[in-house]
CHARMM internal coordinates of N, CA and C (Angstrom, degrees):
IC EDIT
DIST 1 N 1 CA 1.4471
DIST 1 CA 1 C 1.5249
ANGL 1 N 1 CA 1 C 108.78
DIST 1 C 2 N 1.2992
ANGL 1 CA 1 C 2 N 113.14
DIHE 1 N 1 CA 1 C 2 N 139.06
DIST 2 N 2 CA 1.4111
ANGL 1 C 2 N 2 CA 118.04
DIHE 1 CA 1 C 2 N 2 CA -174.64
DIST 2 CA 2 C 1.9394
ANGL 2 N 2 CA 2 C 115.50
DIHE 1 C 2 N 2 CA 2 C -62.52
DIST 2 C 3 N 1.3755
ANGL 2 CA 2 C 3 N 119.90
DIHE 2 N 2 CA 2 C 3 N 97.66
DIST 3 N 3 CA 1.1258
ANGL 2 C 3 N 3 CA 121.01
DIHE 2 CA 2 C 3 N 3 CA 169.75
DIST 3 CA 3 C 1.9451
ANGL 3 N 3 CA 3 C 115.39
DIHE 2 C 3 N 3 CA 3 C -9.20
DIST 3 C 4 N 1.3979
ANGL 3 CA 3 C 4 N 110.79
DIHE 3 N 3 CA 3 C 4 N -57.67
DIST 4 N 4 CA 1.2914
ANGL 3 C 4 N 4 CA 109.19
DIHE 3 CA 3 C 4 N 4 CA 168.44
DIST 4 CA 4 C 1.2401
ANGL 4 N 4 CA 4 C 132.60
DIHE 3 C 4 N 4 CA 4 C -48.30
DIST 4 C 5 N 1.2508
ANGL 4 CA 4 C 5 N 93.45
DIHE 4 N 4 CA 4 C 5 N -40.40
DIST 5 N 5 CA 2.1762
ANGL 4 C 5 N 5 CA 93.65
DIHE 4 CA 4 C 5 N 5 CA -176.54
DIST 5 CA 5 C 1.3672
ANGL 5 N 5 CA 5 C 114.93
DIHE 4 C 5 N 5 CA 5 C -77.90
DIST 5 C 6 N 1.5238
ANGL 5 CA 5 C 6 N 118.25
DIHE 5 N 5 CA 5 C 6 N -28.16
DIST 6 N 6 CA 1.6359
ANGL 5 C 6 N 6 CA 141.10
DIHE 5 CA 5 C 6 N 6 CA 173.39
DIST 6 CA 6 C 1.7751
ANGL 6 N 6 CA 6 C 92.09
DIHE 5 C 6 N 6 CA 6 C -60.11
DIST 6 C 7 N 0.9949
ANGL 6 CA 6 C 7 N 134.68
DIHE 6 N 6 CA 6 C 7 N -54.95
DIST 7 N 7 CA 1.5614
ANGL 6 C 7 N 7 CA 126.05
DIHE 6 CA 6 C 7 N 7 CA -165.76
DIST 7 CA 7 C 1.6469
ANGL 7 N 7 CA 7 C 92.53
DIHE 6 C 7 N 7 CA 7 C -76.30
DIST 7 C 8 N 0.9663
ANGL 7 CA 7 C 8 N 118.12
DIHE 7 N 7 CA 7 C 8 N -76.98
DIST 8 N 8 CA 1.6482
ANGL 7 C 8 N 8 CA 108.02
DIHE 7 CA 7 C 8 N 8 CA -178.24
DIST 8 CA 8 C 1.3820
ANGL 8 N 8 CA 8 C 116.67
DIHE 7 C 8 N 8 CA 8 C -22.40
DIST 8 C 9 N 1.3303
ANGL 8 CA 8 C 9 N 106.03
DIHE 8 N 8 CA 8 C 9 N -84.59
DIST 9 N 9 CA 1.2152
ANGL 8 C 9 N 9 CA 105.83
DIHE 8 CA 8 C 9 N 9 CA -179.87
DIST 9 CA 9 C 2.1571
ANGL 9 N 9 CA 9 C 118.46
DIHE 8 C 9 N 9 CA 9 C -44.42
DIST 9 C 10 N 1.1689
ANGL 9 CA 9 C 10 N 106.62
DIHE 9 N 9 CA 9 C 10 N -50.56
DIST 10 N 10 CA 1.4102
ANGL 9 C 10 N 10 CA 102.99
DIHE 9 CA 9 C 10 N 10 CA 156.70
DIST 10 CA 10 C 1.6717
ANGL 10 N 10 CA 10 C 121.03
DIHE 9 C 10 N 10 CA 10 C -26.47
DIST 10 C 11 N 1.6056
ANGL 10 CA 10 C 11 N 115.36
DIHE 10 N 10 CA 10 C 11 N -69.97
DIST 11 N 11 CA 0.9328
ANGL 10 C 11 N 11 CA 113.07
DIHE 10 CA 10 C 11 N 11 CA 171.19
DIST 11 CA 11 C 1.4774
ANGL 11 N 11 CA 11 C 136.54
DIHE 10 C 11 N 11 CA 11 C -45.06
DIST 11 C 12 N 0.9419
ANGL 11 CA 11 C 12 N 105.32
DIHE 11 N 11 CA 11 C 12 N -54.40
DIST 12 N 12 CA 1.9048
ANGL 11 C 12 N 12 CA 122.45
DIHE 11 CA 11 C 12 N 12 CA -178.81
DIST 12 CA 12 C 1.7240
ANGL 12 N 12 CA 12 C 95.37
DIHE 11 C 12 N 12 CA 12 C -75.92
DIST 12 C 13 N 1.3680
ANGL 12 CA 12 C 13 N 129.27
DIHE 12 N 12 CA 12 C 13 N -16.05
DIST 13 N 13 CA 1.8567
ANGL 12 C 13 N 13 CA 112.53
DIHE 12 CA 12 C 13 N 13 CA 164.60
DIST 13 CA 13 C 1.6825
ANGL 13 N 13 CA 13 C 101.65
DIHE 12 C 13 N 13 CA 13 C -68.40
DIST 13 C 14 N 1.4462
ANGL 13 CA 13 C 14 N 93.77
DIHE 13 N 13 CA 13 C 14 N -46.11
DIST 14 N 14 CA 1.6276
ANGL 13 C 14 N 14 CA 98.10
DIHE 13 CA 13 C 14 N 14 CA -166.18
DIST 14 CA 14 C 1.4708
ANGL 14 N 14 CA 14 C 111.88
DIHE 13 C 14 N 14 CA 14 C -63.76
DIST 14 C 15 N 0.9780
ANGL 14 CA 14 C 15 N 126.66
DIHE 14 N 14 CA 14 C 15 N -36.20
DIST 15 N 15 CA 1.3534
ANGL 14 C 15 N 15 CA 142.35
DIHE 14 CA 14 C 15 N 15 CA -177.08
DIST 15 CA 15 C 1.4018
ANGL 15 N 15 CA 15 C 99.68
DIHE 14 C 15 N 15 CA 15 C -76.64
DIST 15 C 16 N 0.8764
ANGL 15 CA 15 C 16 N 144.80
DIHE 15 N 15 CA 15 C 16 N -29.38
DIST 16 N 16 CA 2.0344
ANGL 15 C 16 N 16 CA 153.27
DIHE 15 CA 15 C 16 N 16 CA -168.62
DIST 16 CA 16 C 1.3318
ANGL 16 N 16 CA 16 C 106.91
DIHE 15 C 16 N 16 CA 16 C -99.99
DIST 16 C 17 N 1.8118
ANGL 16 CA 16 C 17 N 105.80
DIHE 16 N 16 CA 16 C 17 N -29.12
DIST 17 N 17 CA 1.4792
ANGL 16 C 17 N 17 CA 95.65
DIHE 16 CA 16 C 17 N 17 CA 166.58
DIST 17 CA 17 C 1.6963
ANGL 17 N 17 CA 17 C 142.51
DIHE 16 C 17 N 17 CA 17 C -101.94
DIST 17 C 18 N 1.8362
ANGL 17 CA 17 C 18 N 97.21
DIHE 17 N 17 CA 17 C 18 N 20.40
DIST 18 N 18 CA 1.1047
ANGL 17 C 18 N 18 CA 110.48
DIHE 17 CA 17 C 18 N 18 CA -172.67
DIST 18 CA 18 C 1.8248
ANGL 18 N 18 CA 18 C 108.80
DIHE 17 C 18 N 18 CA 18 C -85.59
DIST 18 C 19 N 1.1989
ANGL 18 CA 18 C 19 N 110.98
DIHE 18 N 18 CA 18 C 19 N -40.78
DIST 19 N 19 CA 1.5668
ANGL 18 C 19 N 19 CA 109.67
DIHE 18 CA 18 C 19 N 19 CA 171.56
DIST 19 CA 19 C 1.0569
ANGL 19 N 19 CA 19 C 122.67
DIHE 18 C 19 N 19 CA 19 C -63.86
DIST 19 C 20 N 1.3861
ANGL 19 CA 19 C 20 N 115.31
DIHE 19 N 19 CA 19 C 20 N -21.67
DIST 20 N 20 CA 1.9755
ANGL 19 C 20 N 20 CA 120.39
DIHE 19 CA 19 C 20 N 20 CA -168.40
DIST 20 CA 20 C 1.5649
ANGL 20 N 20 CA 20 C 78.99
DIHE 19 C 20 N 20 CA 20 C -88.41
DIST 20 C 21 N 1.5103
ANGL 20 CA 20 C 21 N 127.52
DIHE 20 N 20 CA 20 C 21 N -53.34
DIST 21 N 21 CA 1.9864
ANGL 20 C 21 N 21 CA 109.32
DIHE 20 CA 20 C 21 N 21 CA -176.08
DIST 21 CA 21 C 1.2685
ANGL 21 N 21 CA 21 C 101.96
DIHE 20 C 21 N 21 CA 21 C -36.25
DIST 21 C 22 N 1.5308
ANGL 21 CA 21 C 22 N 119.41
DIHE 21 N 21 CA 21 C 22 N -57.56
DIST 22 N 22 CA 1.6509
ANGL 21 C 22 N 22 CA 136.63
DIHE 21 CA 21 C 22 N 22 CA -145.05
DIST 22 CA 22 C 1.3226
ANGL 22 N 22 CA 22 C 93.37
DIHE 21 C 22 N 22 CA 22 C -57.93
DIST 22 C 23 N 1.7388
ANGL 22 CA 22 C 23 N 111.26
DIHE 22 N 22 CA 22 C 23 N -52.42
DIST 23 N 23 CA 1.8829
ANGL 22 C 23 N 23 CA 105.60
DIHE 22 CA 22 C 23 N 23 CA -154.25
DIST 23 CA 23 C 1.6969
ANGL 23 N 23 CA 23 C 88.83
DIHE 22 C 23 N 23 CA 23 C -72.49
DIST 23 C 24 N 1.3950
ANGL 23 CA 23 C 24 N 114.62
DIHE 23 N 23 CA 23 C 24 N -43.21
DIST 24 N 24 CA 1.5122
ANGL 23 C 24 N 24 CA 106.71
DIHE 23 CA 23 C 24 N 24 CA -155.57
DIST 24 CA 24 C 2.0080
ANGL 24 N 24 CA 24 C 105.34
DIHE 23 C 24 N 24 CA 24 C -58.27
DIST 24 C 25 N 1.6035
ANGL 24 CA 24 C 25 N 110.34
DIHE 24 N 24 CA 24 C 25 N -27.80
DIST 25 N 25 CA 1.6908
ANGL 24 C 25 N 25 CA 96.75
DIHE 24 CA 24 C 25 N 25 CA 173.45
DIST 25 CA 25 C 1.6457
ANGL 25 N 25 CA 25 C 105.61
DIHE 24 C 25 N 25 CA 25 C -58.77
DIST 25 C 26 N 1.7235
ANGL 25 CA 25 C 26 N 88.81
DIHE 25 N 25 CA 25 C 26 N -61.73
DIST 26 N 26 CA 1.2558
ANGL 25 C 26 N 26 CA 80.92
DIHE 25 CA 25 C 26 N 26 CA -175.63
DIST 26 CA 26 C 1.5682
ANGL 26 N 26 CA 26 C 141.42
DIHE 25 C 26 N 26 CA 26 C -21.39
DIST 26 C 27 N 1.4097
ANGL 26 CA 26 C 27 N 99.84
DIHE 26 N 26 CA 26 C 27 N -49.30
DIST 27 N 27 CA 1.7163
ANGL 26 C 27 N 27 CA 105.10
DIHE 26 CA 26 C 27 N 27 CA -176.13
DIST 27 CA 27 C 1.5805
ANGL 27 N 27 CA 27 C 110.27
DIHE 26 C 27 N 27 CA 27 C -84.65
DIST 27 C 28 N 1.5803
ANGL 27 CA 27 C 28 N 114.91
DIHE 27 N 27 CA 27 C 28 N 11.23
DIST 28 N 28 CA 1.3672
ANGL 27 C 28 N 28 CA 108.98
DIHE 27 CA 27 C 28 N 28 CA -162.22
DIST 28 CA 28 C 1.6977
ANGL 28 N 28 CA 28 C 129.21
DIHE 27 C 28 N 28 CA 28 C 78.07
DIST 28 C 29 N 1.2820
ANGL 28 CA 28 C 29 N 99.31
DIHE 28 N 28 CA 28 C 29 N -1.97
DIST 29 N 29 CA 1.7621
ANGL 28 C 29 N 29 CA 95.27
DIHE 28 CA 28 C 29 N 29 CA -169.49
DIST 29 CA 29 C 1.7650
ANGL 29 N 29 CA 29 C 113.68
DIHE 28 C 29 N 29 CA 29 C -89.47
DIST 29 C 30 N 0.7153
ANGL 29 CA 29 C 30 N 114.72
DIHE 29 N 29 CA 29 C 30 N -171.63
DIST 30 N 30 CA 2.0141
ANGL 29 C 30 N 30 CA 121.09
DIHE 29 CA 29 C 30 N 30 CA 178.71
DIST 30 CA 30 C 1.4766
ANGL 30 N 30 CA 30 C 84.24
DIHE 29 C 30 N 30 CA 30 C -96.49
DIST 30 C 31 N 1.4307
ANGL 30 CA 30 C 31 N 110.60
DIHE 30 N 30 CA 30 C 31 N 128.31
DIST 31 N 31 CA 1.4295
ANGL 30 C 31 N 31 CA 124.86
DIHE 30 CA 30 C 31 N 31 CA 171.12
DIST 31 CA 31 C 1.6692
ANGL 31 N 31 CA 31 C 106.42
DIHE 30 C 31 N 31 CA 31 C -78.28
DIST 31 C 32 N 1.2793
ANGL 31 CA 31 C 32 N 120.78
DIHE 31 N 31 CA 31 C 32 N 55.90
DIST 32 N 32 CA 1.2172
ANGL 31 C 32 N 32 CA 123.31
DIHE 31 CA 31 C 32 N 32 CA -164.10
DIST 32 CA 32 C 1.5964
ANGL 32 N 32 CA 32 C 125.04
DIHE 31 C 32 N 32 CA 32 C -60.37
DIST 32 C 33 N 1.5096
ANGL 32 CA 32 C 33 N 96.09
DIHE 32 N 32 CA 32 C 33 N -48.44
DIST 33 N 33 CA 1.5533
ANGL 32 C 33 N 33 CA 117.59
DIHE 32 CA 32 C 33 N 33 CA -178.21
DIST 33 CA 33 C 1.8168
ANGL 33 N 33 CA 33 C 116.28
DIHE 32 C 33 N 33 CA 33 C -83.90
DIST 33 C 34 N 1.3645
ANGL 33 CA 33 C 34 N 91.17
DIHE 33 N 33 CA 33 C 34 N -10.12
DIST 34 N 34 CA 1.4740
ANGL 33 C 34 N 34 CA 108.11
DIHE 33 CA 33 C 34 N 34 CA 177.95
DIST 34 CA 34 C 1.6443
ANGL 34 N 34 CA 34 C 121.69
DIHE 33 C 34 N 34 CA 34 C -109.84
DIST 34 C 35 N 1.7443
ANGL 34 CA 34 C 35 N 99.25
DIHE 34 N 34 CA 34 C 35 N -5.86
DIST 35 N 35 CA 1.3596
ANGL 34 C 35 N 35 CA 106.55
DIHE 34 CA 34 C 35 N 35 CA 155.78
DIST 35 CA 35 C 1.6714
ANGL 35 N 35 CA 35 C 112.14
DIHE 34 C 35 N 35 CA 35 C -72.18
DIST 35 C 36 N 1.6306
ANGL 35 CA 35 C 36 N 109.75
DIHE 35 N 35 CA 35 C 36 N -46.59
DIST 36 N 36 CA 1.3221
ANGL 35 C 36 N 36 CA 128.94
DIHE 35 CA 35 C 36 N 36 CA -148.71
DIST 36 CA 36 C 1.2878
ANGL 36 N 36 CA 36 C 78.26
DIHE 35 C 36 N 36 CA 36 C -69.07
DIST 36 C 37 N 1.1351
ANGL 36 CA 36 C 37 N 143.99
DIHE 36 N 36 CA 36 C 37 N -74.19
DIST 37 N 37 CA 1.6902
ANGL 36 C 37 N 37 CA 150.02
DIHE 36 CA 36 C 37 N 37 CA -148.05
DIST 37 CA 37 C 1.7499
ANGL 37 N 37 CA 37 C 95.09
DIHE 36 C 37 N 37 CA 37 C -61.89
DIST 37 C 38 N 1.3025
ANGL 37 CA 37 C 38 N 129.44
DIHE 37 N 37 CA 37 C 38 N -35.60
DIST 38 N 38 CA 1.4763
ANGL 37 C 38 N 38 CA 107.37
DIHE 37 CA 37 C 38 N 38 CA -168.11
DIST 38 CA 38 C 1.4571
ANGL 38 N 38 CA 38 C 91.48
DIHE 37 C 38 N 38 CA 38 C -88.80
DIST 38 C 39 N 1.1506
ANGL 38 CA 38 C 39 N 136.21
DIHE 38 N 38 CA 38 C 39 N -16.59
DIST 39 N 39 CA 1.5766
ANGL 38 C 39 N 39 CA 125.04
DIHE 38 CA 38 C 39 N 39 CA -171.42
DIST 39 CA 39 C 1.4581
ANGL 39 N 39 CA 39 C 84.13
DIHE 38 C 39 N 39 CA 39 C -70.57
DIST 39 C 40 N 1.1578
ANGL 39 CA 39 C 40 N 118.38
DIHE 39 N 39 CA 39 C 40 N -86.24
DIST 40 N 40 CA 1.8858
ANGL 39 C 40 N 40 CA 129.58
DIHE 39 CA 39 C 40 N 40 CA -160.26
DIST 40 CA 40 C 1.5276
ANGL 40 N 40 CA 40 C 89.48
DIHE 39 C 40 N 40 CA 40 C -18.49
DIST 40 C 41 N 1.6883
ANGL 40 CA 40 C 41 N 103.03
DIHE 40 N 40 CA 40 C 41 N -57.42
DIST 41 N 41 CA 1.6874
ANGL 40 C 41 N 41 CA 91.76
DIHE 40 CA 40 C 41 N 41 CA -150.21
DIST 41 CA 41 C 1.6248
ANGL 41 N 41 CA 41 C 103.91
DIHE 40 C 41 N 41 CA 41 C -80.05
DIST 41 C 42 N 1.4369
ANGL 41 CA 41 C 42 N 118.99
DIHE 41 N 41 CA 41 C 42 N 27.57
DIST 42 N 42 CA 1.3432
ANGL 41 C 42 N 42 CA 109.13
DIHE 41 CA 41 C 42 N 42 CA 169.41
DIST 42 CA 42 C 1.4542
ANGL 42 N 42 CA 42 C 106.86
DIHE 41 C 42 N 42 CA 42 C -109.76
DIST 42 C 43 N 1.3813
ANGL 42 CA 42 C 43 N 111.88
DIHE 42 N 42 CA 42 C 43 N -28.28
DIST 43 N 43 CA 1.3954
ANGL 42 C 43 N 43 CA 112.98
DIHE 42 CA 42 C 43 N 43 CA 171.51
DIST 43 CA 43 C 1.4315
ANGL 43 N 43 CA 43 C 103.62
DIHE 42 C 43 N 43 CA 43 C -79.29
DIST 43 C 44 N 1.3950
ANGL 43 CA 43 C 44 N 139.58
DIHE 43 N 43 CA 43 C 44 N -16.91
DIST 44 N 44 CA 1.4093
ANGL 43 C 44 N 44 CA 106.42
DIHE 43 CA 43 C 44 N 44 CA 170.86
DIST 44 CA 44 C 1.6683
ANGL 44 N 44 CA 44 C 109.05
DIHE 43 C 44 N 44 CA 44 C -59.06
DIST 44 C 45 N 1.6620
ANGL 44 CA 44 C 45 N 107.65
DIHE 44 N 44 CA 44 C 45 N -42.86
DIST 45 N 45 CA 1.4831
ANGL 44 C 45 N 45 CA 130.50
DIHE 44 CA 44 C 45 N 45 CA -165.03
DIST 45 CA 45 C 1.5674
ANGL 45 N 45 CA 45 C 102.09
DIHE 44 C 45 N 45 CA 45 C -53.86
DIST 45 C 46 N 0.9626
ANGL 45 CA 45 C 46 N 127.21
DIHE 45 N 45 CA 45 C 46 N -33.72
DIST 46 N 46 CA 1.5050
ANGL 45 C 46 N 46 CA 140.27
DIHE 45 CA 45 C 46 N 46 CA -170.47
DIST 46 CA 46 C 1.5871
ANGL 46 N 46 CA 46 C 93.32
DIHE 45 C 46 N 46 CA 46 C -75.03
DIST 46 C 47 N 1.6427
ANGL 46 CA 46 C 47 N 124.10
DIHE 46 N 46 CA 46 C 47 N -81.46
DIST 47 N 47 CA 0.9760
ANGL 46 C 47 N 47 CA 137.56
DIHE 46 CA 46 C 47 N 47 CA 165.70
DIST 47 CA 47 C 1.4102
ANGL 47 N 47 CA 47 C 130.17
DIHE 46 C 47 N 47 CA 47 C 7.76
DIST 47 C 48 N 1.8728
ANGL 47 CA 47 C 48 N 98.94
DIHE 47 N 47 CA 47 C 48 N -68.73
DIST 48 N 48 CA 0.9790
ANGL 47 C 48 N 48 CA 107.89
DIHE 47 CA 47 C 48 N 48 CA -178.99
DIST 48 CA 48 C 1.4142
ANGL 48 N 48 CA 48 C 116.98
DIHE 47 C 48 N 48 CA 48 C -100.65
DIST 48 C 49 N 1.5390
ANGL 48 CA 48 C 49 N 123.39
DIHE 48 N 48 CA 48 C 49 N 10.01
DIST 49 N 49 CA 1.8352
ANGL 48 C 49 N 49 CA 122.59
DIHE 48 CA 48 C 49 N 49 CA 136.77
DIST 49 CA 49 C 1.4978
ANGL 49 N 49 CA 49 C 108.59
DIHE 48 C 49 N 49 CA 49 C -62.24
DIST 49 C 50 N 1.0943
ANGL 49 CA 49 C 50 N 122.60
DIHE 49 N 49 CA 49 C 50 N -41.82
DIST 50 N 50 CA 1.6347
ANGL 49 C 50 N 50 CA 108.00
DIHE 49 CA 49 C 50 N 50 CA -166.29
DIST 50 CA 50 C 1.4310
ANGL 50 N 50 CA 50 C 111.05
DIHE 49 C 50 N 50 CA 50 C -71.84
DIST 50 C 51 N 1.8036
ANGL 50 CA 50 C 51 N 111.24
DIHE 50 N 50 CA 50 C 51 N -32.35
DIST 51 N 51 CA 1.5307
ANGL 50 C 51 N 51 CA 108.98
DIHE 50 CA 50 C 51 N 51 CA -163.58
DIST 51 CA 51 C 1.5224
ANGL 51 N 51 CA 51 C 109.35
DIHE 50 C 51 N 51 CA 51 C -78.88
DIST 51 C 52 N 1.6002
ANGL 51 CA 51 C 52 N 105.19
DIHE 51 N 51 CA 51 C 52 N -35.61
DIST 52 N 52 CA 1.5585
ANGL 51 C 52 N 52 CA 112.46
DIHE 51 CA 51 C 52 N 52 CA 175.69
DIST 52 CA 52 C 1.8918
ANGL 52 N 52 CA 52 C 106.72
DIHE 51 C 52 N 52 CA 52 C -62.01
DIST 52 C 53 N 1.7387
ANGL 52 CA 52 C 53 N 101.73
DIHE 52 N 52 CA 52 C 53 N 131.40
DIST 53 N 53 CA 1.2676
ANGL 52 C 53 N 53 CA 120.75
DIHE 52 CA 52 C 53 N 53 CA 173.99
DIST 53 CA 53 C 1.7138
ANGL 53 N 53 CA 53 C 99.96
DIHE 52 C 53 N 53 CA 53 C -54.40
DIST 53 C 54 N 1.6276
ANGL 53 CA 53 C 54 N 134.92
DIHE 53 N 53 CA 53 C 54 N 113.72
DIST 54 N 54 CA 1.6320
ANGL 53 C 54 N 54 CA 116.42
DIHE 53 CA 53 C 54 N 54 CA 164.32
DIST 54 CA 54 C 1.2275
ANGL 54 N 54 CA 54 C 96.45
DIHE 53 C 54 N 54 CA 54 C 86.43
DIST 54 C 55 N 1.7620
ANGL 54 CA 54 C 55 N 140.96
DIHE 54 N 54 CA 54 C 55 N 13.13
DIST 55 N 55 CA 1.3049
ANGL 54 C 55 N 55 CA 123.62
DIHE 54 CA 54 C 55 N 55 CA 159.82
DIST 55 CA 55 C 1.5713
ANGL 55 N 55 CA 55 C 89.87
DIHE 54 C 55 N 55 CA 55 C 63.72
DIST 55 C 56 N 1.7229
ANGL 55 CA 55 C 56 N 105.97
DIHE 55 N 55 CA 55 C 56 N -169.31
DIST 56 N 56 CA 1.5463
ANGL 55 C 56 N 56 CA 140.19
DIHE 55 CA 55 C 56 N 56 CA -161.49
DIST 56 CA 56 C 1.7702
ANGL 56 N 56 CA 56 C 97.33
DIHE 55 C 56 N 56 CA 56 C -135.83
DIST 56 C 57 N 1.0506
ANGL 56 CA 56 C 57 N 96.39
DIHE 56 N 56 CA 56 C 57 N 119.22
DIST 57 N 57 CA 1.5245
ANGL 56 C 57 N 57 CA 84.42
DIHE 56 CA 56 C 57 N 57 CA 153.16
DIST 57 CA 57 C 1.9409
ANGL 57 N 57 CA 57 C 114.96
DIHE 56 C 57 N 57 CA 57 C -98.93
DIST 57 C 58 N 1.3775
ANGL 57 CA 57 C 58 N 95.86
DIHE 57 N 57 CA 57 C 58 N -154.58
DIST 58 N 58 CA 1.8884
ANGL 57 C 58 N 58 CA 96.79
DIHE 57 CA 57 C 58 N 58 CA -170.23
DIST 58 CA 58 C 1.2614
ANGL 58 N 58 CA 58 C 101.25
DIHE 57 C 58 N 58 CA 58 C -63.52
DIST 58 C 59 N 1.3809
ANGL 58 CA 58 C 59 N 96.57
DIHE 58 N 58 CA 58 C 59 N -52.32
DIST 59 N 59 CA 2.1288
ANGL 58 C 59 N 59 CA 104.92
DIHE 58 CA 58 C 59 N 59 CA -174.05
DIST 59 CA 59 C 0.9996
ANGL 59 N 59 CA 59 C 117.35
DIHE 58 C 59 N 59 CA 59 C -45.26
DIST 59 C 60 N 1.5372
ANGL 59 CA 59 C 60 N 115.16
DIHE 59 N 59 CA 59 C 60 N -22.23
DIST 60 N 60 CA 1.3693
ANGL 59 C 60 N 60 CA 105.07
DIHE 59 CA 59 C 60 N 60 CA -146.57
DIST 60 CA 60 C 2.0361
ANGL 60 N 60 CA 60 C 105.01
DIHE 59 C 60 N 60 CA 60 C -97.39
DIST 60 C 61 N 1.4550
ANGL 60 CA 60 C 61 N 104.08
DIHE 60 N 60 CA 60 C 61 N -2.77
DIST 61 N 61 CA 1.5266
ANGL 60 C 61 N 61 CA 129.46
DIHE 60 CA 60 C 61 N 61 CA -174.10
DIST 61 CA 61 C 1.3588
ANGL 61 N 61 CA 61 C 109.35
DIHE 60 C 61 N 61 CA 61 C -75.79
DIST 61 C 62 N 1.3254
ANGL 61 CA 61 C 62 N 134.20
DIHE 61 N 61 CA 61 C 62 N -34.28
DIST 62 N 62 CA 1.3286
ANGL 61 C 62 N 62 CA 104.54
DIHE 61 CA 61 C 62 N 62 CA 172.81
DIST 62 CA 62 C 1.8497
ANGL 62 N 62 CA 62 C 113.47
DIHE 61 C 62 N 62 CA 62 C -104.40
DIST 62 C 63 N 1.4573
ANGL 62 CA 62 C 63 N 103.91
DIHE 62 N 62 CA 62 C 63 N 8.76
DIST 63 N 63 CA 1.7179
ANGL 62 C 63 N 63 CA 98.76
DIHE 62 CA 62 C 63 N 63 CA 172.20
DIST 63 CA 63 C 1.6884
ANGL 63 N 63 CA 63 C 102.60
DIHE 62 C 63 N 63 CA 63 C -82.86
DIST 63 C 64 N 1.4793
ANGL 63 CA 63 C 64 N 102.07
DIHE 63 N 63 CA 63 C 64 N -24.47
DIST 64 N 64 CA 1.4977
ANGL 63 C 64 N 64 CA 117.09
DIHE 63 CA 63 C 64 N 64 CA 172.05
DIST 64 CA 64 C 1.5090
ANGL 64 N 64 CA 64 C 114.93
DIHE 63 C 64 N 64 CA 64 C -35.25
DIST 64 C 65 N 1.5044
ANGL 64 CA 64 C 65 N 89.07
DIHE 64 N 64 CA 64 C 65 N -51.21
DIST 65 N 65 CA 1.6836
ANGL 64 C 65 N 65 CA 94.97
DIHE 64 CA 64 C 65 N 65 CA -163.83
DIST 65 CA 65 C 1.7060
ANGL 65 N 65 CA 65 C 109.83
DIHE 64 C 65 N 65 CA 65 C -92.72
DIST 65 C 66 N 1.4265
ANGL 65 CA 65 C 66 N 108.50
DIHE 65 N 65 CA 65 C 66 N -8.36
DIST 66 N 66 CA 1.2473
ANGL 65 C 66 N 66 CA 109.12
DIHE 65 CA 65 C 66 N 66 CA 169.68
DIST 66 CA 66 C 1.5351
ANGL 66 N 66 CA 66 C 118.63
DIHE 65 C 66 N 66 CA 66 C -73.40
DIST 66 C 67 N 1.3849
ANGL 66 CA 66 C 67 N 92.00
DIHE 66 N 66 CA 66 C 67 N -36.37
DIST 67 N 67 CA 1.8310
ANGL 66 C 67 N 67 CA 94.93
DIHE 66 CA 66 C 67 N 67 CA -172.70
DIST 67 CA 67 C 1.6610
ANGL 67 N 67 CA 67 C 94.71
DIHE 66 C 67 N 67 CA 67 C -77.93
DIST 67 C 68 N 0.8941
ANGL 67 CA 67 C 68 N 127.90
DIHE 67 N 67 CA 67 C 68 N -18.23
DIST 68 N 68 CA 2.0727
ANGL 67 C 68 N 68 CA 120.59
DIHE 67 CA 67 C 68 N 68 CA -177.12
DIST 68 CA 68 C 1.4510
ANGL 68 N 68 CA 68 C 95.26
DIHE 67 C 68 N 68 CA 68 C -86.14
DIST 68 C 69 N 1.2226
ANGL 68 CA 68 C 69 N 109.10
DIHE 68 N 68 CA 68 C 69 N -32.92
DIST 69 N 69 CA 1.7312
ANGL 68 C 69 N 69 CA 102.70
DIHE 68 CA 68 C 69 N 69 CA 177.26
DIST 69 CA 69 C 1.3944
ANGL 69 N 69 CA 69 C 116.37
DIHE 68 C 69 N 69 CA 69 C -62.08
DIST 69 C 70 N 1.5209
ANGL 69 CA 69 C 70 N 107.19
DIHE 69 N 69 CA 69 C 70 N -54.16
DIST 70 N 70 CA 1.5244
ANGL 69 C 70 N 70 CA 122.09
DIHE 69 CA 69 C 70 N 70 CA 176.28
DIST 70 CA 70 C 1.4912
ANGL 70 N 70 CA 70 C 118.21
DIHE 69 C 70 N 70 CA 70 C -47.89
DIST 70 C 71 N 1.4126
ANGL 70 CA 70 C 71 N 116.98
DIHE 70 N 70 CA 70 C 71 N -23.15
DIST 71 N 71 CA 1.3787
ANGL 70 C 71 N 71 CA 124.80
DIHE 70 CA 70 C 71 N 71 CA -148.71
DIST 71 CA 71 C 1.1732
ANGL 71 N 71 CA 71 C 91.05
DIHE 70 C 71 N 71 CA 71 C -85.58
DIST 71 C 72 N 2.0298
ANGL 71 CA 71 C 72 N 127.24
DIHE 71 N 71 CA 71 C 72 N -40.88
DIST 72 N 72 CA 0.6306
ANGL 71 C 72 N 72 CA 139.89
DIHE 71 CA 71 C 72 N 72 CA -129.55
DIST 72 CA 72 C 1.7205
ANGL 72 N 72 CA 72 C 102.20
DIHE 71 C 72 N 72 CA 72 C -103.24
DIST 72 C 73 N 1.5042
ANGL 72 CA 72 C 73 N 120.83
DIHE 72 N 72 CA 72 C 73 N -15.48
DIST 73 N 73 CA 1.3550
ANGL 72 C 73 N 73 CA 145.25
DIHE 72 CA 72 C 73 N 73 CA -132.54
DIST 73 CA 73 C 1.5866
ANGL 73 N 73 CA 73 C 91.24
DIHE 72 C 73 N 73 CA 73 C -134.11
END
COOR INIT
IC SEED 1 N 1 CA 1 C
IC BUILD
């Protein structure tokens, strides 16, 4: 799988699973399904540092998401 699409998608789990933590304190419940989703999306995030040749730096995150966009377009 293309190192690029693994960080994207990484990102936007991790990012999707911060409100489902938020509501689940909120209501008192075990953020269960919103634990499971930030783990995955940290091991994609992990993943796709090891597979990319030289890692990513910061800069390199939103041309990231341009070229997965583009790919897609």
């Amino acid at each position: 799988m293309n190192p690029d699409l693994l960080l994207v998608i990484g990102i936007v789990l991790a990012v999707l699973s911060v409100p489902s933590m938020l509501s689940a304190f909120a209501d008192r419940r075990t953020p269960r399904v919103a634990a499971l989703v930030a783990i995955i999306a940290g091991c994609m995030i992990v993943w796709a540092f090891r597979e990319q040749p030289g890692g990513y730096t910061i800069k390199e995150i939103p041309e990231v998401f341009v070229r997965v966009a583009a790919e897609f377009i």
